[in-house]
C-alpha positions in Angstrom: -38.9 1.6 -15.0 -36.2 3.0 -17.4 -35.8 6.1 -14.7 -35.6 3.4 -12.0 -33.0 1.6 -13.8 -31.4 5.3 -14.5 -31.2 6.2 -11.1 -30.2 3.3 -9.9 -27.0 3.3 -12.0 -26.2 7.0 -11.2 -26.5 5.8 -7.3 -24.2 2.9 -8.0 -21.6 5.2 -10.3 -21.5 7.8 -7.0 -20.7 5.0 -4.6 -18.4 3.6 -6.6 -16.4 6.7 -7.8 -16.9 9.1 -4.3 -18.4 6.8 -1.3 -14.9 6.9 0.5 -14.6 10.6 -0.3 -18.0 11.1 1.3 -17.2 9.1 3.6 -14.0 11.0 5.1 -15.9 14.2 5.0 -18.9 12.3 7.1 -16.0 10.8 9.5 -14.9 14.5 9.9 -18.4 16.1 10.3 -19.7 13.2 12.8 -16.4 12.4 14.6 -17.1 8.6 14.4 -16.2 6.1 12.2 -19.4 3.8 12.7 -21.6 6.5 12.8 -20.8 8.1 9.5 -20.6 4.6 8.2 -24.4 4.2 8.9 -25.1 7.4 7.9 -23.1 6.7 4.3 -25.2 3.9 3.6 -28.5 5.2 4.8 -27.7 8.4 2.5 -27.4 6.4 -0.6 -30.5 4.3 0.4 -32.2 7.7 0.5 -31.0 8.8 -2.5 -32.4 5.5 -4.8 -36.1 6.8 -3.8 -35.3 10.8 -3.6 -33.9 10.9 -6.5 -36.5 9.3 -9.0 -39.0 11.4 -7.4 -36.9 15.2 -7.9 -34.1 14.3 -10.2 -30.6 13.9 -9.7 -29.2 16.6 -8.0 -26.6 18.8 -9.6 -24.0 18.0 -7.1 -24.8 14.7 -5.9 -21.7 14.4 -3.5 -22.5 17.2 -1.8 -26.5 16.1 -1.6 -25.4 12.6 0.0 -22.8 14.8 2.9 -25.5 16.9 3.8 -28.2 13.8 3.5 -25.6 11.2 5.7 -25.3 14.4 8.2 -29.3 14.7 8.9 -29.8 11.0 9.1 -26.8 11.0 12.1 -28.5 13.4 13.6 -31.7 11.7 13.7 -29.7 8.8 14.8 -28.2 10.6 17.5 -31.9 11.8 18.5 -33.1 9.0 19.0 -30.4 7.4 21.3 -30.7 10.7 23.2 -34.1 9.7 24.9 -32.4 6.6 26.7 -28.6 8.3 27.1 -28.4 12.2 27.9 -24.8 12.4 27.1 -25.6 11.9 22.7 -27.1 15.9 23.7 -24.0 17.8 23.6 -22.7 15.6 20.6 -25.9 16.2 18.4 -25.4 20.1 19.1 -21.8 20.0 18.0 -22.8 18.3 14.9 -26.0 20.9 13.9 -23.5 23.4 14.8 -20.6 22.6 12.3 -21.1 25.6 9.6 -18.7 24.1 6.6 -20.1 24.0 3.4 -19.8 20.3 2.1 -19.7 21.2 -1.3 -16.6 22.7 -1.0 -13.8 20.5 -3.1 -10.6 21.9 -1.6 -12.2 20.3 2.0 -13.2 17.2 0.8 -9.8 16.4 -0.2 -8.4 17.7 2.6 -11.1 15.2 4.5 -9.5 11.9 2.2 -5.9 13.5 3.2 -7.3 13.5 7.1 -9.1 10.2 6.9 -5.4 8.8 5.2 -3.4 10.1 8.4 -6.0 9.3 10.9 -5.9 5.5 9.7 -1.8 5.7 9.8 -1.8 7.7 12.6 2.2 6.1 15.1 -0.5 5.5 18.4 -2.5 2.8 16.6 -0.7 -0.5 16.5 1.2 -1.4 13.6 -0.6 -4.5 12.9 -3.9 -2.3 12.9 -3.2 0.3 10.2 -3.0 -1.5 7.3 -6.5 -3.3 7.7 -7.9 0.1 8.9 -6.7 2.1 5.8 -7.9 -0.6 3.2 -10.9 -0.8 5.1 -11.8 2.8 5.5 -9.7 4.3 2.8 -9.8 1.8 0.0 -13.4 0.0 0.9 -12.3 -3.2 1.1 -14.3 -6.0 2.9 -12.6 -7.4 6.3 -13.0 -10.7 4.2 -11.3 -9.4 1.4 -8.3 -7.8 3.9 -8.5 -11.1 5.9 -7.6 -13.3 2.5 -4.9 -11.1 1.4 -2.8 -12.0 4.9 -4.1 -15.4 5.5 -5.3 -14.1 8.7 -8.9 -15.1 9.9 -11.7 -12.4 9.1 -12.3 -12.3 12.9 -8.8 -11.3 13.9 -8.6 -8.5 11.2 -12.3 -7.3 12.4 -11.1 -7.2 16.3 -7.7 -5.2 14.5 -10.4 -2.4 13.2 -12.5 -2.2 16.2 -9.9 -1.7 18.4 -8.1 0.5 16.0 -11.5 3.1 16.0 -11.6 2.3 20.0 -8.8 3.9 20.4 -8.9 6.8 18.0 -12.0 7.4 19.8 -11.0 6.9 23.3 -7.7 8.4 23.0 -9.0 11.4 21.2 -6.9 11.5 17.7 -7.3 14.4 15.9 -8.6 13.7 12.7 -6.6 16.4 10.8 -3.7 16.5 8.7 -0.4 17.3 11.4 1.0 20.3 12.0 4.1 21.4 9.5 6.6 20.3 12.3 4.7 17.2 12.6 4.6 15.8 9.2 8.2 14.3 8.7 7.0 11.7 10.9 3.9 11.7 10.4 4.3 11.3 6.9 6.7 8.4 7.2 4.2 6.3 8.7 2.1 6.9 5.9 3.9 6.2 3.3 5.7 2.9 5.0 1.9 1.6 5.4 1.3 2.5 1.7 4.2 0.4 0.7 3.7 -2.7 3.0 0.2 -2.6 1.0 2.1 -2.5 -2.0 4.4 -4.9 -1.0 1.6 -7.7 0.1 0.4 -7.3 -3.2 3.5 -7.0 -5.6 4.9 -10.6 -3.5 2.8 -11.8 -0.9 4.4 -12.6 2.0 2.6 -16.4 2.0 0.2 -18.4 0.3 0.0 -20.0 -2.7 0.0 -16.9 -4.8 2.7 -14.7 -5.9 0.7 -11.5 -6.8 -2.4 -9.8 -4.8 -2.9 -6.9 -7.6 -5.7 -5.5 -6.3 -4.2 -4.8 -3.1 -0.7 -3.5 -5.7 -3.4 -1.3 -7.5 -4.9 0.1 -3.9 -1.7 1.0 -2.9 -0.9 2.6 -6.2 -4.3 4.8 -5.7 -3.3 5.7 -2.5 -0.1 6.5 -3.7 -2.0 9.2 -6.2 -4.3 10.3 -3.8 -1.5 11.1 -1.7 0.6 12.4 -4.2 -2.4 15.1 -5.6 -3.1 16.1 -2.1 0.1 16.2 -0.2 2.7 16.8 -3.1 6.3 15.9 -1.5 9.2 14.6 -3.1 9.5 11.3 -1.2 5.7 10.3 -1.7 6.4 11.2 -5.4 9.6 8.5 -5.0 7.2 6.0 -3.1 4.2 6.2 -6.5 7.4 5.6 -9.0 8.7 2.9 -6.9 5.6 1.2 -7.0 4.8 1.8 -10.2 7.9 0.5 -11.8 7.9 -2.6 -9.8 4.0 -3.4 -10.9 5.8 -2.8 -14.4 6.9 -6.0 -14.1 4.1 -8.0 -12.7 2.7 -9.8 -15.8 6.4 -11.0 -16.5 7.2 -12.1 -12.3 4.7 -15.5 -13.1 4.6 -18.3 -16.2 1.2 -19.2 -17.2 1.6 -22.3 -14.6 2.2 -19.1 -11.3 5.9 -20.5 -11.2 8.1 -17.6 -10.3 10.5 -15.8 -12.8 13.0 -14.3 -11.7 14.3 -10.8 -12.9 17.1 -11.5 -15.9 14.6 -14.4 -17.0 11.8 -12.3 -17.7 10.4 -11.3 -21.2 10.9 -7.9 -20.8 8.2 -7.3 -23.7 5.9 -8.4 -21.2 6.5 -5.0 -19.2 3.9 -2.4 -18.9 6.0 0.4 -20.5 3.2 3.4 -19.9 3.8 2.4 -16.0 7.8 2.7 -16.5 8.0 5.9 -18.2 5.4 7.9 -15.8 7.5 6.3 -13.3 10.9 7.3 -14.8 9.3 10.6 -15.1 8.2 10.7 -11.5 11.9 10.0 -10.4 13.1 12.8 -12.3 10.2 15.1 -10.5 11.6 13.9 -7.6 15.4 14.0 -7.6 15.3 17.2 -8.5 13.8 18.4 -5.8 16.7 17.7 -3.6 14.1 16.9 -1.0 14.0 13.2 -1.8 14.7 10.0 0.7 14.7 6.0 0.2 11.8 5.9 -1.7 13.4 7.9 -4.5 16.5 6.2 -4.5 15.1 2.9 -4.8 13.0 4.3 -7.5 16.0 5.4 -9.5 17.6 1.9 -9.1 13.9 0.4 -10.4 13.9 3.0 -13.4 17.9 1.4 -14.2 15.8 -2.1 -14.5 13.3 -0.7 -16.5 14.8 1.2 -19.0 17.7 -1.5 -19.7 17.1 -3.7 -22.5 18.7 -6.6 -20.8 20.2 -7.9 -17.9 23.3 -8.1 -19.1 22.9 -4.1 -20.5 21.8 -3.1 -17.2 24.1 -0.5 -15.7 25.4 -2.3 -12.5 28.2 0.3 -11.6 25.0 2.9 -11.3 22.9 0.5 -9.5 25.6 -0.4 -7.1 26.7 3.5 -6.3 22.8 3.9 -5.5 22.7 1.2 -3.1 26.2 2.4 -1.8 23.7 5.3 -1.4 21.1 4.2 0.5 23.1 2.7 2.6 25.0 5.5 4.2 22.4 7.6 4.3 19.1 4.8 5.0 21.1 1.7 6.8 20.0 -1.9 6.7 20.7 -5.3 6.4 18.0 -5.5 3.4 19.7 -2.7 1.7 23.4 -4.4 2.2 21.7 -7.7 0.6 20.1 -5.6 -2.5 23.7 -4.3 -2.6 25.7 -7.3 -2.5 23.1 -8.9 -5.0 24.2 -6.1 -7.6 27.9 -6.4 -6.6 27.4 -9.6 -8.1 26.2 -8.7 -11.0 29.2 -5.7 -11.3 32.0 -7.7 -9.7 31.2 -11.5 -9.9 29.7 -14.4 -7.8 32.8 -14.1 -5.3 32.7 -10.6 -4.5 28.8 -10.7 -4.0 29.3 -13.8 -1.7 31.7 -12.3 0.7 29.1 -9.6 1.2 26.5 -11.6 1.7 28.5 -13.6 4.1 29.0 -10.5 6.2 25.6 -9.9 6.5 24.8 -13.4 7.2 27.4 -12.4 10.3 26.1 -9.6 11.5 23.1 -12.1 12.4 20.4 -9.8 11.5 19.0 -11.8 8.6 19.2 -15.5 9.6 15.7 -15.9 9.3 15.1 -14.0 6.1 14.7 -16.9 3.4 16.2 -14.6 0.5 19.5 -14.0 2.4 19.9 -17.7 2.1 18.4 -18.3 -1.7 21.2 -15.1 -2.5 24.0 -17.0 -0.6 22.7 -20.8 -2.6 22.6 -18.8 -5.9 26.4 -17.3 -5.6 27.5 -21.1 -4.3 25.9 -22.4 -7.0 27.3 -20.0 -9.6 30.9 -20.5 -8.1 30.7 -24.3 -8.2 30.2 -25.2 -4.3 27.9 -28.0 -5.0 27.4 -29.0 -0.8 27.1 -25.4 0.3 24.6 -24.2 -2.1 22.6 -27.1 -1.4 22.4 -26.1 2.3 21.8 -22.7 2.0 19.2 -23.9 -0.4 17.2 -26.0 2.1 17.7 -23.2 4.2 15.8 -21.4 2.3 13.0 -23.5 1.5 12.8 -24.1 5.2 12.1 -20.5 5.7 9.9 -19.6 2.9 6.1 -19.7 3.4 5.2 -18.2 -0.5 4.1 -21.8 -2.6 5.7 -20.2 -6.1 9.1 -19.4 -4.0 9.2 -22.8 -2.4 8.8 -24.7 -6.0 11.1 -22.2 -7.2 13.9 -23.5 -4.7 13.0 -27.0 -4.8 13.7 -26.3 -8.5 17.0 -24.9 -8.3 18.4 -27.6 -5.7 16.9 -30.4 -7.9 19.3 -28.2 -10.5 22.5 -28.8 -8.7 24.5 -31.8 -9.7 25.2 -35.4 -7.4 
């Protein structure tokens, strides 16, 4: 029993440290994402009674590849006898030579499985569920929960997602050098919506979602030790300065808190100085983009000791930054925000005003909570209150809404 129990826990150590590793090399060697699936799990099913019987191998990842291949092919056997056309698939997969042990091609195989999932044909809404389904193992439940979307609805995203990898023929390879400017922009953008969802979920009755914060700082390290470039360098320092903050964005009761409220104690200060030191990786490369720049302004926040001590001219040239070079209507809000800050409520208010012109951002709640929050500070009772109830008619987070209800219940009769 005490090898059983042994075994056992080596199997469940494996899956849990390299089954999406295996898994990308199966997905490569197989061409399908079900089938390697099935042949994943039926390899570590395998290896519970192999195992006991001749020991743990001495390179167990490289046992399960070549044990997940054979059992696909069997699979593939048998569905020959009723369909002809699994033939010519069964002898391309008996007659793919690589060695599986290799470790430079297995990582290559998570890089592949990472642009595959993020690859521009799939639809948006389907690449986020794919990659934290196939990349980070999360259940369709678990995806479902974090955007309040039925499991159904995020399972009929994946299928069709695979469909049409498979349909449409999607390489599953890392692009071509021309290629990967654009290729790579889609994956880190999906890399950071995860974040995003996480870091302040987009509704619900939760502020933070940090596993799917921690997933997306994984992938940003997987990424990062496989592809190194200067902008997914940016992206992992972004993200982890901003989850610096997380155990400081919530009181004990999940209110929000915002940014100069926080007790900055409360900030994970191993995060903020690998992720000042990422910055500086990255700027001086000279290859750097959006990511980077915003993670220069979040290193600013970190590193200050207060609100009041942050360095708002630096903050503001960055955004001045970004915005000639990255355009937005988000970006002109971060910046008028700071301007604030540098300037005072009146000069942050005429910028916001203009944005709030340009008509872009009508229906973007913080536009408005910005707008109510410079009002407020100026002394416009009646207009901060509208643009408050604005923005509480817009919001759909529970902490944000009772954070607003809050502020208006703030402002004098």
């Amino acid at each position: 029993m005490a090898v059983q129990a042994q075994v056992r826990a080596q199997v469940e150590a494996v899956y849990r440290q390299d089954s999406r590793r295996i898994l990308a090399t199966l997905i490569r060697l197989l061409g399908d994402f079900d089938l390697a699936e099935e042949a994943l799990h039926e390899a570590f099913f395998v290896a519970v009674e192999r195992w006991q019987r001749d020991g743990i191998p001495a390179n167990p990842r490289a046992w399960l590849v070549s044990t997940g291949r054979f059992k696909a092919i069997d699979t593939l056997r048998r569905r020959a006898r009723f369909d002809r056309s699994q033939a010519d698939l069964i002898m391309l997969i008996e007659g793919q030579g690589q060695d599986p042990s290799e470790e430079e091609l297995l990582a290559d195989d998570r890089l592949r499985l990472i642009f595959t999932c993020c690859h521009p044909a799939l639809a948006a809404d389907a690449q986020v569920p794919l990659t934290l389904r196939e990349v980070c193992d999360l259940t369709t439940e678990q995806i479902a929960r974090a955007f309040l979307q039925s499991p159904a609805t995020i399972a009929q995203r994946i299928v069709r997602a695979k469909a049409k990898i498979r349909d449409a023929g999607i390489p599953y390879q890392v692009p071509e050098l021309h290629e990967l400017p654009e290729r790579l922009d889609s994956v880190l953008r999906v890399i950071y919506l995860v974040f995003n969802e996480g870091y302040s979920a987009s509704s619900g009755g939760r502020l933070l979602q940090r596993e799917l914060s921690d997933e997306a700082i994984r992938l940003g390290r997987l990424l990062v030790g496989l592809l190194p470039d200067a902008e997914a360098t940016g992206l992992l320092a972004l993200m982890l300065l901003q989850a610096s903050r997380q155990r400081a964005r919530s009181d004990a009761e999940g209110n929000l808190v915002l940014l100069d409220q926080q007790d900055r104690s409360l900030w994970d200060r191993e995060r903020i100085t690998e992720g000042c030191e990422l910055v500086r990786l990255a700027l001086r490369s000279r290859a750097f983009g959006a990511y980077t720049v915003q993670a220069a302004i979040a290193a600013l926040h970190a590193e200050a000791p207060s609100s009041e001590a942050t360095d708002w001219v630096e903050i503001v040239g960055l955004y001045d930054v970004l915005q000639r070079h990255w355009p937005s209507p988000v970006v002109a809000l971060n910046r008028a925000v700071a301007l604030a800050k540098r300037d005072g409520p009146q000069a942050g208010l005429r910028a916001v005003e203009e944005i709030l012109q340009g008509g872009e951002l009508q229906d973007y709640h913080l536009l408005h909570a910005a707008q109510a929050e410079l009002h407020h500070q100026l002394g416009h009772v009646d207009q901060a209150r509208a643009a408050w109830q604005r923005a509480l008619a817009l919001t759909q987070q529970e902490p944000e809404r009772r954070h607003i209800e809050k502020r208006m219940a703030a402002l004098p009769w």
